[in-house]
C-alpha positions in Angstrom: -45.2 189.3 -15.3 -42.8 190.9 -17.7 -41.9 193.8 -14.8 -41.5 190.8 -12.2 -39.0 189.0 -14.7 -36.8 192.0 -15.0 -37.0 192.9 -11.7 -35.9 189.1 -10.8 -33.4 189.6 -13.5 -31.9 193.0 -12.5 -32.0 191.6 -8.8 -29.6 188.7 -9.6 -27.4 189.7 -12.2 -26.3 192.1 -9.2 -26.6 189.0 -6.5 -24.0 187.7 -8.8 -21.3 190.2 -8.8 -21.4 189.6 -5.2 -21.6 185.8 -5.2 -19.2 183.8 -3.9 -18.0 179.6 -3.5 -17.5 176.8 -1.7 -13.6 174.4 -2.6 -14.9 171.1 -2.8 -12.2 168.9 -2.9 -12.3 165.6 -5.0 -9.0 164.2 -4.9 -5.9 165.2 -3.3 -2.5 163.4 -1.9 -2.7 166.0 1.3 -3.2 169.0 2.6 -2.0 172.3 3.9 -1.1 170.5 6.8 1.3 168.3 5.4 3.1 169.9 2.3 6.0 167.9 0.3 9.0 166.7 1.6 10.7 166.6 -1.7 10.6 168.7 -5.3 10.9 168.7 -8.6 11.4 171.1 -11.1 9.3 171.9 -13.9 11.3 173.0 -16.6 14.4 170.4 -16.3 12.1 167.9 -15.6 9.9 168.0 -17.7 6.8 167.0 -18.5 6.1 167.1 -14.5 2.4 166.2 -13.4 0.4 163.9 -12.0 -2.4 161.0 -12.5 -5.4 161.3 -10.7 -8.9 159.9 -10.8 -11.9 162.2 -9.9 -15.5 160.9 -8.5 -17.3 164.3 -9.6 -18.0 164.9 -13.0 -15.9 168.0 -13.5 -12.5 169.4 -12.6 -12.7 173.2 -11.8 -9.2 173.7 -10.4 -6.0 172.3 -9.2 -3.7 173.1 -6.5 -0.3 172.8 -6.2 2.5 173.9 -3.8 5.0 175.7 -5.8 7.9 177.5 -5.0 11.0 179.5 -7.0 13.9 177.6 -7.5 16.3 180.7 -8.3 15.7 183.4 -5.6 16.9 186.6 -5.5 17.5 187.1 -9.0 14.6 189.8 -10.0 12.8 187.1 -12.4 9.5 185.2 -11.7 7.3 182.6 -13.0 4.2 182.4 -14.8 2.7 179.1 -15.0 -0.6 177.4 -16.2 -2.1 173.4 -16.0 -3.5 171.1 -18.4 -5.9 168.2 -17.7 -5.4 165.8 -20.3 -6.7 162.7 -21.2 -5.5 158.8 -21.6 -1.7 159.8 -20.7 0.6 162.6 -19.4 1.3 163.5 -23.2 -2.1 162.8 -24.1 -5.4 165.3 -25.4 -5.7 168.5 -23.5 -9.1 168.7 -21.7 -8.4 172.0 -20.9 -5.8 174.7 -19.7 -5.9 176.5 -16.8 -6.0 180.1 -16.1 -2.0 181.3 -16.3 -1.1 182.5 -12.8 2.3 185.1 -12.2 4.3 184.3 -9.0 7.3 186.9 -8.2 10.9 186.2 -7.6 11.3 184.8 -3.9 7.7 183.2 -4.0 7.6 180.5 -1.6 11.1 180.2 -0.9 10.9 177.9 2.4 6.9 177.4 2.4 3.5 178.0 2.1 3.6 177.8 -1.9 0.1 176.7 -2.1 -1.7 178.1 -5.3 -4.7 177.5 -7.2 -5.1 177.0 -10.7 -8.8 177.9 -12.6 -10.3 176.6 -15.4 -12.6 179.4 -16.8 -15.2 176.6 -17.3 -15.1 173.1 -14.9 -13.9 170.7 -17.4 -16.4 167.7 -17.7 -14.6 164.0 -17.0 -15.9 160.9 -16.3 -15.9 159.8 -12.7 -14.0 156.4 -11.9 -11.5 157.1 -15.1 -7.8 158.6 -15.0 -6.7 161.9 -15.8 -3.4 163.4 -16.1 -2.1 167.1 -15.2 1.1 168.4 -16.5 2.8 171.8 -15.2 4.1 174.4 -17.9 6.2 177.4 -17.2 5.9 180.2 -20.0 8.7 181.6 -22.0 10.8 183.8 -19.6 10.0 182.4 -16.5 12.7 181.2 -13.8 13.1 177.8 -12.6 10.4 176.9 -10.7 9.5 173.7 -8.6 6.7 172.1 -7.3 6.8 170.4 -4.2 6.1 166.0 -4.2 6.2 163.1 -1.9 10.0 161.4 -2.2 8.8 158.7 0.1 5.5 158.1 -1.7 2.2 159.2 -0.5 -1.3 157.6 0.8 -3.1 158.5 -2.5 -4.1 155.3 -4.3 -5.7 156.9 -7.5 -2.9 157.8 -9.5 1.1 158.6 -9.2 3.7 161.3 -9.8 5.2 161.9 -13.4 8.8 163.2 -13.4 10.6 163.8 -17.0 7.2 162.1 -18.3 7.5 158.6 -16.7 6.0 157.8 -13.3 7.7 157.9 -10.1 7.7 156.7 -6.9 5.6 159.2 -5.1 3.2 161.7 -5.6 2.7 165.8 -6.7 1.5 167.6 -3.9 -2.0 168.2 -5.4 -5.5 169.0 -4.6 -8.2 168.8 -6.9 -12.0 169.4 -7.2 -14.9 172.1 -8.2 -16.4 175.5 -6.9 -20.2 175.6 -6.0 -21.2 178.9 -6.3 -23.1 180.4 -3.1 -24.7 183.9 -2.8 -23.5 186.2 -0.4 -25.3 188.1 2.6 -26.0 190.9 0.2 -27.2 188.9 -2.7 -29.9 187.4 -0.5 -30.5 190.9 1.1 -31.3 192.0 -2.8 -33.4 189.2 -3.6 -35.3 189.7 -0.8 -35.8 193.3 -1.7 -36.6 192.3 -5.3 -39.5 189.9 -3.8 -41.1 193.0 -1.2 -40.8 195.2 -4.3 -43.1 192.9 -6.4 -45.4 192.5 -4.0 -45.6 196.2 -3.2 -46.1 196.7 -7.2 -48.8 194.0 -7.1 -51.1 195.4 -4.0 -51.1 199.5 -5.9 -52.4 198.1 -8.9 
């Protein structure tokens, strides 16, 4: 038994490194089909977010549709989430993983990027959260792409300068569920024709 546990053991700690997941998407004013019509920016306008309120029990990521506000001047952005609780200024849940975007990104479309928690924040389904935007020291101007006329989404709103307004973020929002790959269940199998071939020659 000990041989077939680190067999089984050895077998999926490489299935892993090969695993992938599925985007399972909990809330969300859109999608890629229909980006913003309108921006805002995050540093000016700051605290930019949004309110939202989940059905699952977890937030793993959040998209957004960004874009630089300053092109062609050599400078980026890096920029990172927070999920906070009770208000747009209120207790961070949790930060997301700081992602870098280069000067020109997403000038006229097609800014969509996601945003990762190293681990899925736990919330309570049925209550509202908040997201807010932050750009890090050094970065350029960067905007985020909204609904000026208002959007379909009925679980929360937009937050420009920290007060709400009269549309929505372009958002998506939801977990990852890992799944193994082809050639993680190619390995398990082999790990399971290797016991049993162990088994039989003893």
């Amino acid at each position: 038994m000990r041989t077939l546990g680190q067999l089984l053991a050895w077998t999926l700690g490489i299935a892993s490194g090969f695993a992938q997941g599925t985007f399972v998407y909990d809330q969300q004013s859109s999608t890629e089909s229909f980006p913003g019509e309108a921006n805002a920016l995050i540093q000016p306008d700051g605290p930019v977010g949004q309110s939202f309120t989940p059905s699952l029990t977890a937030v793993g990521f959040i998209r957004l549709d960004l874009f630089d506000w300053n092109n062609n001047n050599g400078k980026g952005a890096t920029v990172f989430v927070n999920l906070r609780a009770n208000s747009i200024g209120g207790t961070i849940l949790g930060s997301s993983t700081p992602v870098f975007m280069p000067d020109g990104f997403a000038v006229h479309s097609g800014g969509f990027t996601n945003f990762f928690f190293q681990t899925p924040v736990s919330v309570t389904p049925g209550t509202t959260y908040y997201f807010d935007l932050v750009a890090q020291a050094g970065s350029d101007t960067w905007g985020v792409r909204r609904y000026f006329f208002g959007s379909d989404y009925p679980g929360g709103t937009e937050f420009i300068s920290g007060l709400p307004g009269i549309g929505d973020l372009w958002f998506r929002e939801g977990i990852i569920v890992p799944e193994p790959s082809s050639v993680a269940l190619v390995l398990i199998g082999a790990g399971g024709l290797l016991w049993v071939r162990r088994v039989r020659q003893r």
